[in-house]
N, CA, C and O of each residue as an XYZ file, in Angstrom:
192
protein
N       0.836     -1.164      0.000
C       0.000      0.000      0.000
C       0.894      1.245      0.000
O       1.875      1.325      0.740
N       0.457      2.401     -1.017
C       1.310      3.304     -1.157
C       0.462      4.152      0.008
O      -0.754      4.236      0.181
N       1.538      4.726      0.711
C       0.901      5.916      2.085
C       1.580      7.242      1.346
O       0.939      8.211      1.753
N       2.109      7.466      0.877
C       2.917      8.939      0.778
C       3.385      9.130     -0.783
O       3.341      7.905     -0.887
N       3.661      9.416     -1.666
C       4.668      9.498     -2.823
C       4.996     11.111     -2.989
O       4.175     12.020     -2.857
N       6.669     11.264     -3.372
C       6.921     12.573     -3.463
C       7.779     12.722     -4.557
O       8.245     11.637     -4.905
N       8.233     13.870     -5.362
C       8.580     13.994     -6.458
C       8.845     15.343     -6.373
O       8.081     16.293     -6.202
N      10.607     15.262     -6.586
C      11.343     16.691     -6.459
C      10.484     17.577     -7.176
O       9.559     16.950     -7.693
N      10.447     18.824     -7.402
C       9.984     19.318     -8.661
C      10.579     19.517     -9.243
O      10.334     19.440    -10.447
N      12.025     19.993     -8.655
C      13.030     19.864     -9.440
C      13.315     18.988    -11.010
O      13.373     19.321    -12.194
N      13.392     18.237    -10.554
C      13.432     16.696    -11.341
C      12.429     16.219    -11.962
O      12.580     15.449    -12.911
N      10.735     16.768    -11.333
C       9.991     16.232    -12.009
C       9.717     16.028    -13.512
O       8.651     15.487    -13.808
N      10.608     16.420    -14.549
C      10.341     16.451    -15.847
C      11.234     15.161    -16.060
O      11.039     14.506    -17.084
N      12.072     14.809    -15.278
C      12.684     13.586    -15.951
C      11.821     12.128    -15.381
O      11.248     11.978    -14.302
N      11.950     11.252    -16.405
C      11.477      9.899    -16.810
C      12.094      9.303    -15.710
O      13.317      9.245    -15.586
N      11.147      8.775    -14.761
C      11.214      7.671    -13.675
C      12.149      6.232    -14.604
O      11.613      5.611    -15.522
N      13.652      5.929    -14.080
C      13.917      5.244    -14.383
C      13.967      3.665    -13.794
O      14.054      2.616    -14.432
N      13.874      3.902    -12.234
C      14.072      3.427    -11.148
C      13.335      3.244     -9.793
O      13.515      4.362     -9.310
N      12.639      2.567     -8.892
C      11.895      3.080     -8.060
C      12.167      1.995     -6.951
O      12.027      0.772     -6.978
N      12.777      3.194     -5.573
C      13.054      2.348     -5.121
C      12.241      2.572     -3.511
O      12.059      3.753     -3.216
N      11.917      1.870     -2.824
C      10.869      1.595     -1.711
C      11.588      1.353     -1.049
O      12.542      0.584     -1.171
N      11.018      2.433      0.411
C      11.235      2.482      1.492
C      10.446      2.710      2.371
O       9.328      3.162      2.121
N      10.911      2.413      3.726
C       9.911      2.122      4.806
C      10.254      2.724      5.560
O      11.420      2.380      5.753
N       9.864      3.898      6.545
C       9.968      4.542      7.664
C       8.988      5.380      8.102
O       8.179      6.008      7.420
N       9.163      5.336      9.763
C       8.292      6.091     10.761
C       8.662      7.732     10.976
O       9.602      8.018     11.717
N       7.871      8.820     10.286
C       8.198     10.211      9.731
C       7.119     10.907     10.957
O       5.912     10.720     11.115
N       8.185     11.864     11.812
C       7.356     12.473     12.823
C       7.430     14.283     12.331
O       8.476     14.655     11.799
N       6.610     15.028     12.484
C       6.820     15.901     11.850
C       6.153     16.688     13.032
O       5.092     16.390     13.580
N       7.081     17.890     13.360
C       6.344     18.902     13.885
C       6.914     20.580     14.009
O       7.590     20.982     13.062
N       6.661     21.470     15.080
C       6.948     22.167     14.874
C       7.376     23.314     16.004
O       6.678     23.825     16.880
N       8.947     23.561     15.627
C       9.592     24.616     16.574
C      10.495     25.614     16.593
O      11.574     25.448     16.024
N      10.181     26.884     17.290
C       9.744     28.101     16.844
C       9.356     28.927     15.976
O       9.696     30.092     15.773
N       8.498     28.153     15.380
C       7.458     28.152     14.452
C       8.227     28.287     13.105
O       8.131     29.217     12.304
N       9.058     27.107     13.007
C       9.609     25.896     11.722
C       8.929     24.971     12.309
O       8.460     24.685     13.411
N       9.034     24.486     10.984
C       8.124     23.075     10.468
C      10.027     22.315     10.778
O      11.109     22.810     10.463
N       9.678     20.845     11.574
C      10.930     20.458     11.200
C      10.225     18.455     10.910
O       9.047     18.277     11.220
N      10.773     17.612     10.532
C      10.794     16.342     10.885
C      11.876     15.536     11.508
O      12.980     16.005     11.784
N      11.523     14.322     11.715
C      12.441     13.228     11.813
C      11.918     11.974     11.295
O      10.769     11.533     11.269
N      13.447     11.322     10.733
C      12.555      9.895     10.141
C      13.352      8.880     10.589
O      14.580      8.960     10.604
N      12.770      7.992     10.931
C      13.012      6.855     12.044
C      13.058      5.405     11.336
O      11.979      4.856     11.114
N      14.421      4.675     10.925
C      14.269      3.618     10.409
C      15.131      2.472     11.051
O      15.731      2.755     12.089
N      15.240      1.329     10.584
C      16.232      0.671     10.894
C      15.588      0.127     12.260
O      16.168      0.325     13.327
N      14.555     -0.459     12.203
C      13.457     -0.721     13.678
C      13.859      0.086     14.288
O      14.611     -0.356     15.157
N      13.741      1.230     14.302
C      13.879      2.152     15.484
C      14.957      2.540     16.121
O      14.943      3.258     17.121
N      16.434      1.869     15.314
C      17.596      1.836     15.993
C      18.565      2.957     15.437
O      19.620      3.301     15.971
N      17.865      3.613     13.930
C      18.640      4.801     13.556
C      17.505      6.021     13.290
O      16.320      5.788     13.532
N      17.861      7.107     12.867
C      17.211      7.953     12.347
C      18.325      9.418     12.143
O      19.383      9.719     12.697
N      17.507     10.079     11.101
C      17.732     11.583     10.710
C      16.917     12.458     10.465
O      17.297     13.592     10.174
């Protein structure tokens, strides 16, 4: 099941050559009023 899909805009004019799937827990919130995230993979044992 697709939950999310994103697409630089950058880039968006070039031809999907490749697609590669990934899985992670994306917390998103916000401080001093930035938007920031974190994404949590690797069961829970890494993130950035």
């Amino acid at each position: 099941m697709v939950m999310h899909t994103w697409r630089d805009k950058e880039y968006k004019h070039l031809d999907i050559l490749e697609n590669e799937i990934s899985t992670y827990l994306r917390f998103e919130y916000k401080i001093n009023d930035k938007k920031e995230w974190l994404h949590v993979i690797e069961k829970g044992e890494e993130w950035y």
